[in-house]
C-alpha positions in Angstrom: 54.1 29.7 -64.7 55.3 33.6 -64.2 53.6 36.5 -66.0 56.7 36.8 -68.2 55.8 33.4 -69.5 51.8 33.8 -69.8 53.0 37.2 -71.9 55.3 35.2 -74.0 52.4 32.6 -75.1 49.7 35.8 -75.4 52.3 37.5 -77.6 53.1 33.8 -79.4 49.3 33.5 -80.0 49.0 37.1 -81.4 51.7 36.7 -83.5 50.5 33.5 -84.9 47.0 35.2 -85.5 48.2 37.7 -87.0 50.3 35.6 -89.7 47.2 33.6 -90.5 44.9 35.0 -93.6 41.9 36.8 -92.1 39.2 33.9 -92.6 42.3 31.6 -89.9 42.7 34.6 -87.9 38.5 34.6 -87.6 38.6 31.0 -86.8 41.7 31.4 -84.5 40.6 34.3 -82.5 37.0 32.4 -82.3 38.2 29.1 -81.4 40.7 29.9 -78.9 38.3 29.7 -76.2 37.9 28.4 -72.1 37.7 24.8 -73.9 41.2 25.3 -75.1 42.9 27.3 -72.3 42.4 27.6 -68.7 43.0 30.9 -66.0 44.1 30.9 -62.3 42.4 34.7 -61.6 44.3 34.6 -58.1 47.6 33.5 -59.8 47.6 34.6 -63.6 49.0 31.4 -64.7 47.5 29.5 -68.0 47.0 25.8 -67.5 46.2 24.4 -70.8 43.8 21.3 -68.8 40.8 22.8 -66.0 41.7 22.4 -62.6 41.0 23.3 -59.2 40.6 27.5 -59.4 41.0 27.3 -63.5 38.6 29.1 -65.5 37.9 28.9 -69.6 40.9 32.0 -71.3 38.9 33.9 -73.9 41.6 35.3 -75.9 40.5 37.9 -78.2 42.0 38.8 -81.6 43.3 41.2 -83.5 39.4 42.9 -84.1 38.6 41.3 -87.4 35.1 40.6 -88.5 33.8 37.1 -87.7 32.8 34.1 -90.0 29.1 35.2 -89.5 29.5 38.8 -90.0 31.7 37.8 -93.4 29.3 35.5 -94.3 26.8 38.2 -93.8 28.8 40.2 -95.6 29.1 38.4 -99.0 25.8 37.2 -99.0 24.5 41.2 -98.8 26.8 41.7 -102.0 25.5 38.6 -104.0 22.4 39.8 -103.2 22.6 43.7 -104.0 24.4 42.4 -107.4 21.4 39.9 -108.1 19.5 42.7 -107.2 20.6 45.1 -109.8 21.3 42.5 -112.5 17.5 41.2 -111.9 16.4 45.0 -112.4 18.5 45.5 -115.2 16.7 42.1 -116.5 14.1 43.5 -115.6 14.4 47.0 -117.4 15.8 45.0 -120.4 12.6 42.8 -120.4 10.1 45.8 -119.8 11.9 47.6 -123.3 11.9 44.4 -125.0 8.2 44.1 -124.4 7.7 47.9 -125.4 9.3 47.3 -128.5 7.6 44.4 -129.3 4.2 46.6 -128.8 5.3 49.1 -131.0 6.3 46.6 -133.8 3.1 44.9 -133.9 1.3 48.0 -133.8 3.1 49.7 -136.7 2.9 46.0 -138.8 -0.8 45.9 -137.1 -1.1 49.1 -139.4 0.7 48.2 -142.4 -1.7 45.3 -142.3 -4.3 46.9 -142.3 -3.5 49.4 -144.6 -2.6 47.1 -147.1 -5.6 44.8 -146.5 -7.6 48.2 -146.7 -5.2 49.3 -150.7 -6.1 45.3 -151.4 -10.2 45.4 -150.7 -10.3 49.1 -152.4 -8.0 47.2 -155.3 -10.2 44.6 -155.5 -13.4 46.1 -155.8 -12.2 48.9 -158.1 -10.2 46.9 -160.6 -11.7 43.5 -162.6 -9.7 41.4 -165.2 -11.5 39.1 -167.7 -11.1 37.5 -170.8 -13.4 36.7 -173.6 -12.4 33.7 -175.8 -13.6 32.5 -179.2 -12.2 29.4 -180.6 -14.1 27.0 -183.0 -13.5 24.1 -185.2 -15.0 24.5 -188.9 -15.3 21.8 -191.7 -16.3 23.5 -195.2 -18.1 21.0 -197.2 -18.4 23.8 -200.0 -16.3 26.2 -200.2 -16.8 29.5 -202.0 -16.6 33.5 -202.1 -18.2 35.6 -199.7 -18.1 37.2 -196.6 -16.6 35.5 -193.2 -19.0 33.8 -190.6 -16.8 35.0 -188.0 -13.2 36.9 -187.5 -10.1 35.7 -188.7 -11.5 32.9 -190.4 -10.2 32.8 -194.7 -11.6 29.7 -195.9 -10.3 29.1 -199.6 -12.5 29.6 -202.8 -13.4 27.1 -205.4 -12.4 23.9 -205.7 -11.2 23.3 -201.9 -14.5 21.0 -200.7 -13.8 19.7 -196.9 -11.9 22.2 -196.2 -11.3 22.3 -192.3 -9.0 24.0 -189.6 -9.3 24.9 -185.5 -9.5 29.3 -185.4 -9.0 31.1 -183.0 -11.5 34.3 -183.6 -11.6 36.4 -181.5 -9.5 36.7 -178.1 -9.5 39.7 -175.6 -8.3 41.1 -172.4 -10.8 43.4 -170.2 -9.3 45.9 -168.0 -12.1 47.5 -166.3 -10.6 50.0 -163.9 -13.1 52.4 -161.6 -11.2 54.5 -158.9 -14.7 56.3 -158.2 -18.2 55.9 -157.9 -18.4 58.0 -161.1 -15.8 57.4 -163.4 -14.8 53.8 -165.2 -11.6 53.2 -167.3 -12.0 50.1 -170.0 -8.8 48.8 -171.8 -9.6 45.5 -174.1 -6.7 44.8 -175.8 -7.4 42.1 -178.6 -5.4 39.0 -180.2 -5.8 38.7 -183.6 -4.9 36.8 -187.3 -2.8 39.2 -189.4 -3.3 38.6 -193.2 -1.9 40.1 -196.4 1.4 40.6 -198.2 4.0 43.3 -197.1 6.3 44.5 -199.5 10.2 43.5 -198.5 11.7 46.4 -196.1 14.9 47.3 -197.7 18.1 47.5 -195.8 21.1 49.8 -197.1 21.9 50.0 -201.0 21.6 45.7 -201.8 19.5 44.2 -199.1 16.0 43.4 -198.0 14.0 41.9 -195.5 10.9 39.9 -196.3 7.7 40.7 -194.1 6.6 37.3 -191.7 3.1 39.4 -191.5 1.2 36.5 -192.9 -0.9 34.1 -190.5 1.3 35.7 -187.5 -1.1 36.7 -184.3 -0.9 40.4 -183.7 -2.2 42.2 -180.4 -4.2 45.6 -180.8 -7.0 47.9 -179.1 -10.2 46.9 -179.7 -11.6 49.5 -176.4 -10.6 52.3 -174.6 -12.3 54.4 -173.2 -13.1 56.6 -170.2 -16.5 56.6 -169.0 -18.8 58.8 -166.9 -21.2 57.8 -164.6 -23.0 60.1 -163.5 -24.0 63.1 -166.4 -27.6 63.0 -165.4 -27.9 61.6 -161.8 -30.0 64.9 -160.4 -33.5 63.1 -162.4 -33.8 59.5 -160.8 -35.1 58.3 -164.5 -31.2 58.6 -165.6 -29.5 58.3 -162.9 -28.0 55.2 -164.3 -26.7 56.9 -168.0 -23.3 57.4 -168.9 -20.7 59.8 -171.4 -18.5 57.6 -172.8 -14.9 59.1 -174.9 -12.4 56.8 -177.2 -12.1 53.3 -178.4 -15.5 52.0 -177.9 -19.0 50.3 -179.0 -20.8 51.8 -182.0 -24.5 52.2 -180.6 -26.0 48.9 -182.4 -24.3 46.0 -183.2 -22.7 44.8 -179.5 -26.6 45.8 -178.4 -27.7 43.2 -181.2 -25.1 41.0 -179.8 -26.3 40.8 -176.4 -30.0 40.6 -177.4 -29.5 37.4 -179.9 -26.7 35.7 -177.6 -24.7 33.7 -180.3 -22.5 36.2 -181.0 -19.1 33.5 -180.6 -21.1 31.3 -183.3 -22.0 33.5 -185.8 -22.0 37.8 -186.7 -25.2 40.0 -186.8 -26.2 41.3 -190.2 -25.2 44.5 -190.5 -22.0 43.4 -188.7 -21.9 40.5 -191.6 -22.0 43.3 -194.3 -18.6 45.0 -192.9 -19.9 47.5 -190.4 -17.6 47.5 -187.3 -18.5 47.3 -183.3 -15.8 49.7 -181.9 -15.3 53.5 -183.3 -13.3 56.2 -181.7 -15.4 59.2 -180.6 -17.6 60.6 -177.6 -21.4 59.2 -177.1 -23.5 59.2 -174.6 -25.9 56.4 -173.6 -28.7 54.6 -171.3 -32.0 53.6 -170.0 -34.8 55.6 -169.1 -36.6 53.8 -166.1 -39.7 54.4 -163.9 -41.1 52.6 -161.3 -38.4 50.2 -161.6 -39.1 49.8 -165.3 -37.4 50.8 -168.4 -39.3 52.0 -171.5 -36.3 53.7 -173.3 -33.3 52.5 -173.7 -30.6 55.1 -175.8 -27.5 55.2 -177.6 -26.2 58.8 -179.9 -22.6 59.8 -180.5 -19.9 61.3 -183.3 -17.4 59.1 -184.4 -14.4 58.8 -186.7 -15.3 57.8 -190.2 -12.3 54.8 -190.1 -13.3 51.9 -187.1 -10.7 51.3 -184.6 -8.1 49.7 -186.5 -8.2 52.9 -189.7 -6.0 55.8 -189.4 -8.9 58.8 -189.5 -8.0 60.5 -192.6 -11.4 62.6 -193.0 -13.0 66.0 -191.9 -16.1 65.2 -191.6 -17.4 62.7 -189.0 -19.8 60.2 -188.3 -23.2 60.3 -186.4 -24.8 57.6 -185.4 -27.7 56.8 -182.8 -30.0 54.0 -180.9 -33.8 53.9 -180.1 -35.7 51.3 -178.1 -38.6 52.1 -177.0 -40.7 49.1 -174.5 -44.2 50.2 -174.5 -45.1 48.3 -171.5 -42.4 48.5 -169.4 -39.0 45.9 -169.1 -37.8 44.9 -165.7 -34.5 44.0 -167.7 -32.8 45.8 -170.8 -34.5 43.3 -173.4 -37.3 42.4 -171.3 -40.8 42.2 -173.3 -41.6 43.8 -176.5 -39.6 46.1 -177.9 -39.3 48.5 -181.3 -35.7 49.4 -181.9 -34.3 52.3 -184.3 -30.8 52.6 -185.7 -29.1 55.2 -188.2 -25.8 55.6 -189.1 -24.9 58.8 -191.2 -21.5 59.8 -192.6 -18.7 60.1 -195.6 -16.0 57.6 -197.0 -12.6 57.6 -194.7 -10.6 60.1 -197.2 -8.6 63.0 -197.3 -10.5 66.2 -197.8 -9.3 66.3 -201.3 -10.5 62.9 -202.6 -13.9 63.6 -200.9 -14.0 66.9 -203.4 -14.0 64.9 -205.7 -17.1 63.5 -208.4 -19.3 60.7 -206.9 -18.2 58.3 -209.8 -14.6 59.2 -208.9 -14.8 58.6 -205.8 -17.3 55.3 -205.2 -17.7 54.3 -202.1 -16.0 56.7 -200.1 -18.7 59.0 -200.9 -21.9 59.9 -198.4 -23.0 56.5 -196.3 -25.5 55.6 -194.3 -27.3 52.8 -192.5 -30.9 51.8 -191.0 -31.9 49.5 -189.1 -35.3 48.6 -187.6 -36.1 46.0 -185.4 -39.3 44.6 -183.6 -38.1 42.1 -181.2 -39.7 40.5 -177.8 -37.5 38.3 -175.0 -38.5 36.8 -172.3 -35.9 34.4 -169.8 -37.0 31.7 -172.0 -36.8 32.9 -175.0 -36.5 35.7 -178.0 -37.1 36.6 -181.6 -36.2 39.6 -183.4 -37.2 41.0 -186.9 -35.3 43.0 -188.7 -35.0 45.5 -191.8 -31.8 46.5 -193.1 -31.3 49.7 -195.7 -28.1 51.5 -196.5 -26.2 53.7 -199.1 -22.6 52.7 -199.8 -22.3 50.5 -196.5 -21.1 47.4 -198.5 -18.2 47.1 -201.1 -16.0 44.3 -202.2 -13.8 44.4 -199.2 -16.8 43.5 -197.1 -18.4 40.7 -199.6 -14.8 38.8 -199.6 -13.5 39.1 -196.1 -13.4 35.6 -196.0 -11.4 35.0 -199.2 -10.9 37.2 -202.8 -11.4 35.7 -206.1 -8.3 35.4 -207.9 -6.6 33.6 -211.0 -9.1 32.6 -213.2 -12.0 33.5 -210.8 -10.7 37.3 -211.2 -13.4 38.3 -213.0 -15.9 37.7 -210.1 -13.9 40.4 -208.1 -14.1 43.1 -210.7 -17.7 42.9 -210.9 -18.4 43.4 -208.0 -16.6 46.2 -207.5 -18.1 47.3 -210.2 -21.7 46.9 -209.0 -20.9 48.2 -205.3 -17.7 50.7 -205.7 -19.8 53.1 -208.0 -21.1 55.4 -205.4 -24.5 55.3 -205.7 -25.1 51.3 -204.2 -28.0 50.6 -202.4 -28.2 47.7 -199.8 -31.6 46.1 -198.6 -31.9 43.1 -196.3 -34.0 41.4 -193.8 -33.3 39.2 -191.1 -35.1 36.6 -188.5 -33.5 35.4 -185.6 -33.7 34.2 -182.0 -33.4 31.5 -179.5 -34.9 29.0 -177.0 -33.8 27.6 -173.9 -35.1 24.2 -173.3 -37.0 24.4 -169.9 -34.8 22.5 -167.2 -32.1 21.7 -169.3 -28.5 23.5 -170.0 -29.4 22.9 -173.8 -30.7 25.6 -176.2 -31.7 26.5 -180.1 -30.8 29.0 -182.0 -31.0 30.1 -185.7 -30.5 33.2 -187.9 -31.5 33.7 -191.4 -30.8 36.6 -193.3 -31.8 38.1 -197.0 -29.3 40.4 -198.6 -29.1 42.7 -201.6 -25.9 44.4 -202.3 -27.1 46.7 -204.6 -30.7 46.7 -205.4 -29.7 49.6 -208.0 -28.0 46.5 -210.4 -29.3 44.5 -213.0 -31.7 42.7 -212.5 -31.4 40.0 -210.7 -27.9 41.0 -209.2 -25.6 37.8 -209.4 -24.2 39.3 -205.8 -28.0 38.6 -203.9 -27.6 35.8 -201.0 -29.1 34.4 -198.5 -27.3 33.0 -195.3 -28.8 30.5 -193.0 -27.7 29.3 -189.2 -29.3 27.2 -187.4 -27.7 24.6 -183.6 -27.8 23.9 -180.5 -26.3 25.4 -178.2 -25.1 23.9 -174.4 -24.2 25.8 -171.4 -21.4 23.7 -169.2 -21.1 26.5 -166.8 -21.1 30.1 -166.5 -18.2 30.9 -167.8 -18.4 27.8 -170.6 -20.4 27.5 -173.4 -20.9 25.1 -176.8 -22.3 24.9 -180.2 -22.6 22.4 -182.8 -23.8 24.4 -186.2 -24.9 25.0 -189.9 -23.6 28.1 -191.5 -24.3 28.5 -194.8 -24.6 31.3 -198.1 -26.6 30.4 -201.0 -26.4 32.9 -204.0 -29.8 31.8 -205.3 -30.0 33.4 -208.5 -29.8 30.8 -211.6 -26.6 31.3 -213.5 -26.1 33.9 -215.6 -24.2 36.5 -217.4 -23.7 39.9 -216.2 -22.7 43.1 -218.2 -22.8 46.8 -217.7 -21.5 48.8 -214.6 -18.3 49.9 -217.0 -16.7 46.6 -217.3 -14.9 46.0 -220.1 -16.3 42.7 -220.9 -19.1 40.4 -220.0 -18.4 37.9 -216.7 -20.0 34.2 -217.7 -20.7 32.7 -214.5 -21.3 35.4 -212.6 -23.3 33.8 -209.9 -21.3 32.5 -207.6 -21.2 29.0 -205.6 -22.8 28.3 -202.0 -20.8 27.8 -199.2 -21.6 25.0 -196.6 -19.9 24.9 -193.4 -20.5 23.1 -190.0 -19.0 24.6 -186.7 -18.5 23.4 -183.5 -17.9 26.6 -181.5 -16.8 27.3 -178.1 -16.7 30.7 -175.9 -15.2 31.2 -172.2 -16.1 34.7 -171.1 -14.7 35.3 -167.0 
């Protein structure tokens, strides 16, 4: 073969590489080796078998990377790109995470604040309720003042009467933001009664009240409270100044000392004399060495209770004593002597209270006292108590429970006639207490009480009772209690006729008839 040939199949060979794509051109230019072509050096000539004087042709290409170095190639770029997507993962993940911290911190701290505004809310605010319910059966009905609120049995002639009350029903807000300051809201559930005249609409219309028997909702307490008036002398560092709706200074103090306040009321509370006033008092113990020996209550009040409109200028004062000679761990612990007065005028406008005693009756000067010698123990207590008062008791207050009417008027004019005149004076003692029976959830309890209206009347006064209250009491839990009792008023005077006091004729009969009752009473206080 001449060299013009050999250049012919070189150029052939080129050619042919050169058309290929680059990977065939790789694979051509690398596999077109000695195995494949053979050499004469002396010669020139390309044999395509080895022979004598051949040796291997390495043909070399057009200078294109090889299948190792492409190889190499691509695999640096999958790698850079896995690189920087793995980093931008990364980067991703690493922000991710960082954001993740941050929102659990920030909900970390709204946790934590809120948990914080819910443990501050909780140990600042408390909601209860007080409950009095009771069934009563009546065996004798009569006229006189009611056992309890919102109970109106009928009069005469209405033996066995019965029915399920609901008397008395509250809702205590007890709000204290500080150390030092308490906020008290109690509003109360309660039986409306009476008669509202038609409403009229335009010039031919009217609409009838539905006030009867419907349950209405108003304040019974609030007040604000201060804690600390006299915390500088460790003897008062408990006392408090107390302004609005609240407790007159003795009858919830009686309440708590007796215990059966959801049976049955105290006696001055009986006789009409309210528990909750509007005005500014101040009140407390007075304790050394751990033990109380003076216990206090003193404020000015409006002459109306809570639910009057204050029509007045002048106000009432009225104050607390108990003293404990020989110490009490607790507020009715041991023996104590207790004091109570009650001074003021009649809930009228300046110019009825000008006006003549006579005119004027009842809503002329008033007052009440009260002393009481009482011991308590955990066991046990017992109370005695004398009652006096001026103008304290008039004939709304001896037939809250139900008014004479019809032909039993008459028994209603007399006695406003005999305590509406101005000059009434009330007397009446009382004896009451309880016992818990040791290792039991069972207790006693009884109340009697001796009451006369006016001890300024003839003699005897047909309006003279005695009231009587004896059961047992039993304690389910401490929010639950029971009682099965006797509640009764005897006017014990024999029958008579009564005259005088202005009325325009005698009243036959004027003594009126007992009333027998048994209760089976319930309270939940939470």
């Amino acid at each position: 073969m001449n060299k013009r040939l050999l250049s012919s199949l070189v150029l052939a060979f080129m050619c042919a590489a050169a058309l290929l794509p680059s990977r065939a051109s790789a694979q051509l230019s690398g596999g077109l080796t000695a195995q494949q072509l053979w050499v004469d050096p002396a010669t020139g000539q390309v044999f395509i078998r080895p022979g004598r004087n051949r040796v291997p042709l390495t043909i070399t290409g057009a200078g294109g990377p090889t299948s190792a170095q492409i190889d190499q190639q691509v695999q640096q770029q999958v790698d850079t790109k896995m690189q920087a997507a793995e980093s931008q993962f990364q980067a991703q993940q690493n922000q991710l995470v960082a954001s993740n911290q941050q929102l659990q911190a920030q909900v970390t701290q709204m946790n934590t604040g809120w948990k914080s505004y819910m443990d501050n809310w909780g140990s600042k605010v408390k909601i209860g309720t007080l409950l009095y319910g009771d069934y009563a059966l009546y065996t004798h009905t009569s006229y006189g003042p009611q056992f309890l609120e919102n109970l109106n049995p009928p009069g005469y002639g209405n033996n066995m009467y019965n029915s399920f009350d609901i008397n008395r029903s509250y809702l205590n807000f007890i709000f204290q933001p500080t150390n030092d300051w308490t906020v008290r809201l109690t509003p109360e559930g309660y039986r409306t009664t009476g008669t509202a005249t038609a409403q009229t609409e335009g010039a031919s219309s009217s609409i009838g009240s539905n006030l009867t028997g419907d349950f209405g909702v108003r304040m019974k307490f609030a007040y604000l409270r201060y804690n600390s008036p006299l915390k500088f002398w460790d003897a008062t560092k408990t006392d408090t100044v107390t302004v609005g709706m609240q407790s007159q200074p003795f009858n919830d103090w009686e309440e708590q000392m007796f215990g059966y306040r959801f049976v049955t009321e105290v006696p001055w509370n009986l006789m009409g004399f309210s528990s909750s006033y509007i005005g500014a008092s101040m009140q407390g113990p007075i304790i050394f060495d751990e033990k109380q020996y003076v216990d206090y209550d003193f404020g000015v009040y409006n002459d109306g209770n809570f639910h009057s409109s204050e029509f007045a200028n002048t106000k009432n004062v009225m104050a607390r004593l108990s003293a404990y000679p020989f110490g009490a761990r607790w507020r009715y612990d041991g023996l104590g002597l207790t004091g109570f007065i009650d001074y003021g005028w009649g809930n009228v406008t300046p110019d009825v209270a000008q006006e003549a005693t006579a005119e004027k009756g009842p809503n002329s000067s008033l007052y009440r006292i009260a002393a009481v010698l009482h011991y308590t123990t955990e066991q046990f207590g017992i109370a005695a108590e004398f009652d006096y008062g001026k103008n304290s008791v008039t004939e709304a207050n001896m037939f809250s429970g139900s008014i004479p009417a019809g032909p039993q008027a008459s028994l209603a004019t007399m006695t406003t006639a005999i305590l509406n005149q101005g000059k009434a004076i009330q007397e009446g003692f009382d004896l009451f207490g309880h016992y818990h029976i040791p290792n039991t959830p069972f207790s006693i309890f009884g109340l009697y009480q001796w009451e006369l209206p006016n001890t300024n009347a003839n003699n005897p006064d047909p309006l003279d009772f005695e009231r009587f209250v004896a059961g047992v009491a039993y304690q389910y839990n401490e929010y639950l209690r029971f009682a099965l009792d006797s509640q009764n008023l005897s006017y014990y005077h024999n029958q008579e006729t009564f005259s005088g006091f202005g009325l325009a004729k005698p009243v036959p009969n004027a003594v009126m008839r007992d009333i027998h009752s048994i209760f089976l009473n319930v309270e939940f206080n939470y």
